[in-house]
C-alpha positions as CSV (number, residue, x, y, z in Angstrom):
1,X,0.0,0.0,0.0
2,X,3.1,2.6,0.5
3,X,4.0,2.1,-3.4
4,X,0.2,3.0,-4.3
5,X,0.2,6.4,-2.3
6,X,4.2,7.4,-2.8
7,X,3.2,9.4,-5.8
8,X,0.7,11.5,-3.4
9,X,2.8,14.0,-2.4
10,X,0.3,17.2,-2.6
11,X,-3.5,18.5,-3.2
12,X,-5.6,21.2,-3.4
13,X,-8.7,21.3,-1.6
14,X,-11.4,24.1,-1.0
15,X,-14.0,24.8,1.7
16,X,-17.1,23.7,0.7
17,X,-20.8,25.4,1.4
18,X,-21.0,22.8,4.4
19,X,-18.0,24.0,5.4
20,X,-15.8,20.9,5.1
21,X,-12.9,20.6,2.8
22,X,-12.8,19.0,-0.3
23,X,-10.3,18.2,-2.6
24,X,-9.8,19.6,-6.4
25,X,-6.5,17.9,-7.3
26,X,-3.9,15.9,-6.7
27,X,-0.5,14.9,-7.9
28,X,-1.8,11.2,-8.7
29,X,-5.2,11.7,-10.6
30,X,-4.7,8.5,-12.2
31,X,-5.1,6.4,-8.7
32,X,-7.3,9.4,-6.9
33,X,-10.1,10.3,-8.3
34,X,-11.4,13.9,-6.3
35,X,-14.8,13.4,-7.0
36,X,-16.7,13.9,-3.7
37,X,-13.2,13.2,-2.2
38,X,-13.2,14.4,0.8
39,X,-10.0,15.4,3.7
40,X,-10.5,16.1,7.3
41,X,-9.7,19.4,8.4
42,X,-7.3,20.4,12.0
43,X,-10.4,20.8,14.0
44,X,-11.9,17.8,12.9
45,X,-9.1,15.4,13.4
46,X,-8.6,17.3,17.1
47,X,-12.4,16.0,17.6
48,X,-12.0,12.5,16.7
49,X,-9.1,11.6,18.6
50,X,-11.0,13.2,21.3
51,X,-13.3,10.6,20.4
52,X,-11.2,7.7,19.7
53,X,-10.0,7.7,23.4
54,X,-12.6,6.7,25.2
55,X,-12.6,3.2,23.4
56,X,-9.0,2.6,24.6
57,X,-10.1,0.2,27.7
58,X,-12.1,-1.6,24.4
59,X,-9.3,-2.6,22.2
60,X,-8.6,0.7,20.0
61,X,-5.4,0.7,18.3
62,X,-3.9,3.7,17.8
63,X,-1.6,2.6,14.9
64,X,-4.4,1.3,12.6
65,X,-5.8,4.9,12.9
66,X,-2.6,6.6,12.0
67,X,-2.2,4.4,8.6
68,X,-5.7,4.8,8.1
69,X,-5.0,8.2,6.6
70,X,-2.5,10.3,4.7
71,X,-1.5,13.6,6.9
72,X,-0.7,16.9,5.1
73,X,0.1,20.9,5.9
74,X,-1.0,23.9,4.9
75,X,1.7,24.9,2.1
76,X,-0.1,27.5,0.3
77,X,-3.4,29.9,0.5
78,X,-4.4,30.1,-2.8
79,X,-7.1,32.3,-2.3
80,X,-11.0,32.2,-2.8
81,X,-11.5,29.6,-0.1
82,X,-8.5,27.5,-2.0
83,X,-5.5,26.0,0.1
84,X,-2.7,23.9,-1.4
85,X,-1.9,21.0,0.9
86,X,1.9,19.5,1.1
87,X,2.4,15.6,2.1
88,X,4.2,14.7,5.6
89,X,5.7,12.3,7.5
90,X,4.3,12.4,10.6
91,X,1.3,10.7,13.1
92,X,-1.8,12.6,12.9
93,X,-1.9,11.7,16.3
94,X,0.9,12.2,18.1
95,X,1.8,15.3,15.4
96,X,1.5,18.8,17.5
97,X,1.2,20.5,14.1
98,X,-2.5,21.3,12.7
99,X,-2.6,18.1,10.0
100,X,-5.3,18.0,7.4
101,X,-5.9,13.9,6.9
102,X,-6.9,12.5,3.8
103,X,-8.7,8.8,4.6
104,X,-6.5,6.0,2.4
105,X,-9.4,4.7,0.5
106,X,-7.1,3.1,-3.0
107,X,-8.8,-0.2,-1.9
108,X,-12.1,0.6,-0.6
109,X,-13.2,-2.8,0.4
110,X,-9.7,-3.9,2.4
111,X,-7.7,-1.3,2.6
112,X,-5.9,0.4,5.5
113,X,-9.4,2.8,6.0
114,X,-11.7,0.2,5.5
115,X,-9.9,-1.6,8.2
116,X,-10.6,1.2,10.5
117,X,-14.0,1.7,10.1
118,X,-14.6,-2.1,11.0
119,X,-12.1,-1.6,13.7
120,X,-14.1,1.3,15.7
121,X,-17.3,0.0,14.8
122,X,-16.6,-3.4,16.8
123,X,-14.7,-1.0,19.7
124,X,-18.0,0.9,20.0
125,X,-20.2,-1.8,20.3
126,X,-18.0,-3.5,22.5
127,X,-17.9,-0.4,24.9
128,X,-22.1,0.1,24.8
129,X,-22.9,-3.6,25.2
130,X,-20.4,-3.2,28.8
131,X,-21.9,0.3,28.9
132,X,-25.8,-1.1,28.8
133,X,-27.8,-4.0,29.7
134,X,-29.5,-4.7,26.5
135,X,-32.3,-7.1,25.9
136,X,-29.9,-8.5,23.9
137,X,-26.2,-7.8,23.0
138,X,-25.9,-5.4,20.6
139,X,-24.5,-6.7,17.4
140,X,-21.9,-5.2,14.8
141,X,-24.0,-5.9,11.7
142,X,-26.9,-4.2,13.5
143,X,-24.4,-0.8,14.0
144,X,-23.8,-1.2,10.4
145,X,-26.5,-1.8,8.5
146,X,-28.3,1.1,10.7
147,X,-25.4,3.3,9.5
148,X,-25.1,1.8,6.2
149,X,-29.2,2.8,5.8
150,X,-28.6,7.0,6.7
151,X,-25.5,6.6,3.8
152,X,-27.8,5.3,1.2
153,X,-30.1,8.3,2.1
154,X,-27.2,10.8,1.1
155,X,-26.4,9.0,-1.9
156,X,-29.7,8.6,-3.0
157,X,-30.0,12.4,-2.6
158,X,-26.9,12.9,-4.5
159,X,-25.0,13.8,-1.6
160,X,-21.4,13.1,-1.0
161,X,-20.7,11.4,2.6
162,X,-17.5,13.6,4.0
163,X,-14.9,11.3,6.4
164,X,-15.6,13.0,9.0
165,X,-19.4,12.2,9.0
166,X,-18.8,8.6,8.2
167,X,-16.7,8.5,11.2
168,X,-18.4,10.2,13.7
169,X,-21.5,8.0,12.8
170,X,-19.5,5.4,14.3
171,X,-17.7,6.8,16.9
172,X,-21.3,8.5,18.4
173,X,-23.4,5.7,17.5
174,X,-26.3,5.0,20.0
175,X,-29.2,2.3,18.9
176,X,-32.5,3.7,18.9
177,X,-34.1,5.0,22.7
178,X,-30.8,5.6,24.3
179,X,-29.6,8.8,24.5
180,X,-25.6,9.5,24.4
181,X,-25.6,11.5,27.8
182,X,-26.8,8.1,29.5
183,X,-23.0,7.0,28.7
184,X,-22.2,8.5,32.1
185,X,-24.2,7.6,35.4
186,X,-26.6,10.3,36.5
187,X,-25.4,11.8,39.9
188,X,-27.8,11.2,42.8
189,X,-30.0,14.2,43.0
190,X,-29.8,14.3,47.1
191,X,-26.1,14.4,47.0
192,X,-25.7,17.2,44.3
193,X,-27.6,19.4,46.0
194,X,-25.5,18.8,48.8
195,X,-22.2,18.7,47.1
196,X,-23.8,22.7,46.2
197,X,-23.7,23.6,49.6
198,X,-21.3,25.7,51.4
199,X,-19.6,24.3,55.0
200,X,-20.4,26.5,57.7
201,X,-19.0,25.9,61.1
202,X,-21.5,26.2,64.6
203,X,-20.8,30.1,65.2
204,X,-21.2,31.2,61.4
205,X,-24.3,29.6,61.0
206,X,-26.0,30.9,64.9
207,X,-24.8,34.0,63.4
208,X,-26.4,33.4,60.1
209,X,-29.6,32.4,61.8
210,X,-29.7,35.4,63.9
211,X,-29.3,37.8,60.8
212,X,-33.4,39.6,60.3
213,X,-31.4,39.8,56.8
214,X,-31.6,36.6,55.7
215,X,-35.5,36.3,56.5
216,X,-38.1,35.4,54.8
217,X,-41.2,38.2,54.6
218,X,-43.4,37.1,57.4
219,X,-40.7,35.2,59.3
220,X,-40.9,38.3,61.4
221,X,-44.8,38.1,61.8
222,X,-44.5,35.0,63.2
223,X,-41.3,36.0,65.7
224,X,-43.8,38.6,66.7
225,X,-46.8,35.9,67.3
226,X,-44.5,33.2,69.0
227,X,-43.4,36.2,71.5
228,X,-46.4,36.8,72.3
229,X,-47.7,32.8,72.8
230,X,-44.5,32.5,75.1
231,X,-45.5,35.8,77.0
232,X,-49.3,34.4,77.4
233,X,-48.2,31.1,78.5
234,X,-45.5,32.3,81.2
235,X,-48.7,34.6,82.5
236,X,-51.1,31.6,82.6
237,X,-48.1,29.5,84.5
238,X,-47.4,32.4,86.9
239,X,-51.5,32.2,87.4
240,X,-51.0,28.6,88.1
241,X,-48.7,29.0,90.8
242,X,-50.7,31.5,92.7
243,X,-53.8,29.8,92.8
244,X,-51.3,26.6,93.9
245,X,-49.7,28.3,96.9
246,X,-50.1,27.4,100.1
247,X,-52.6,30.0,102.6
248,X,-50.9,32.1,104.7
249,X,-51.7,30.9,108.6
250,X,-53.3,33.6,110.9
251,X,-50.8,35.1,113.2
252,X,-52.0,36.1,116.9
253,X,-52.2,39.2,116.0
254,X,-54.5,39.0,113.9
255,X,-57.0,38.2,116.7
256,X,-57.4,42.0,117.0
257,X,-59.5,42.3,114.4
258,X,-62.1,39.4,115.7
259,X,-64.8,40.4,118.1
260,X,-63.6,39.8,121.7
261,X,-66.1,37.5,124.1
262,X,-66.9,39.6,127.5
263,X,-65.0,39.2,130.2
264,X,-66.0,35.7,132.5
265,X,-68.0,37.4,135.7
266,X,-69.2,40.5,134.3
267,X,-72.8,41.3,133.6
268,X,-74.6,42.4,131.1
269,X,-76.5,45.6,131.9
């Protein structure tokens, strides 16, 4: 396969109205025929190793995605949305340049890109069939006839499918009633809310609590009302004890004020 591309050694693409690139020419046009040939663009190749990782712990391998496709740099703007691309030797992957990749599709049906798309398609349904508990396992003739069935739809409409599409139908794949957010376990409700909340220690929060501020309109309203149920209550207790206390005993003295019985002896006149 490195004879068949050796002669590649630069094209011009353009920018597209659905702003992907799309190449014009090449230095081969007897193997590579540009039409709807597409190239992935910096961006684009930044988003689908993003991608890529997350199938690591499933058996990606980074080396079938690096021969997978044909790196390039910018060598010349050539104006009205034009750019002339120059081949290079380097990993699209592990490259810290911004690499436009061209998908290696000489042999469509075995070669080095065809080899990756059934190598991410079985990592992917590998990692949602460990991800979810399916009725049953999901399948990788199921993933691709459902993708191969949207394709037709393009070509049907005379629409060209761009790498970068045909890829992240795989990489983003989700069968149908499953949403690609469910990847990730929802976080208890009861513990985010409390994750949310500030730690206060005992003084800050008797200070807080103190703080007419931080009330609510009528909190005061009812202050007002349970003041005046305490006050009620400690004058119905004090009542209570007063009617509970013992009499006070009669002194002697206070035989002056009973009438006195005569004297034994005298007489009554």
């Amino acid at each position: 396969m490195a004879k068949a591309t050796s002669t590649l050694s630069w094209c011009n693409v353009r920018l597209g109205d659905d702003h992907n690139w799309w190449v014009n020419e090449t230095s081969d046009p007897v193997r590579w025929d540009v039409d709807g040939l597409s190239i992935v663009d910096p961006r684009q190749v930044a988003h689908l190793i993003e991608l890529v990782d997350s199938l690591r712990d499933y058996g990606f391998d980074q080396e079938m995605f690096d021969a997978a496709f044909i790196p390039f740099r910018i060598e010349k703007d050539l104006g009205n949305g034009k750019v002339r691309l120059k081949r290079v030797k380097e990993s699209i992957v592990e490259s810290d340049d911004k690499l436009f990749a061209l998908a290696d599709t000489l042999d469509e049906e075995n070669g080095p890109y065809a080899d990756l798309l059934d190598h991410l398609t079985r990592c992917r349904v590998k990692m949602l069939n460990d991800l979810f508990k399916f009725e049953s396992k999901l399948s990788v003739d199921e993933v691709e006839d459902e993708i191969r069935e949207d394709q037709n739809s393009s070509f049907i409409e005379g629409k060209a499918v761009h790498t970068f599409e045909e890829l992240t139908a795989i990489l983003d794949f989700m069968p149908a009633g499953y949403d690609g957010d469910d990847e990730a376990p929802a976080k208890d409700a009861e513990d985010e809310t409390d994750d949310d909340l500030p730690e206060i220690d005992a003084a800050e929060e008797e200070k807080l609590k103190n703080d007419d501020s931080l009330k609510w309109d009528g909190d005061d309203d009812e202050d007002e009302d349970d003041d005046e149920k305490k006050k009620k209550d400690d004058d119905d207790e004090d009542s209570d004890d007063d009617d509970d206390a013992p009499k006070k005993s009669r002194s002697i003295d206070d035989d002056d004020d009973l009438p006195k019985k005569p004297a034994r002896g005298s007489k009554k006149k």
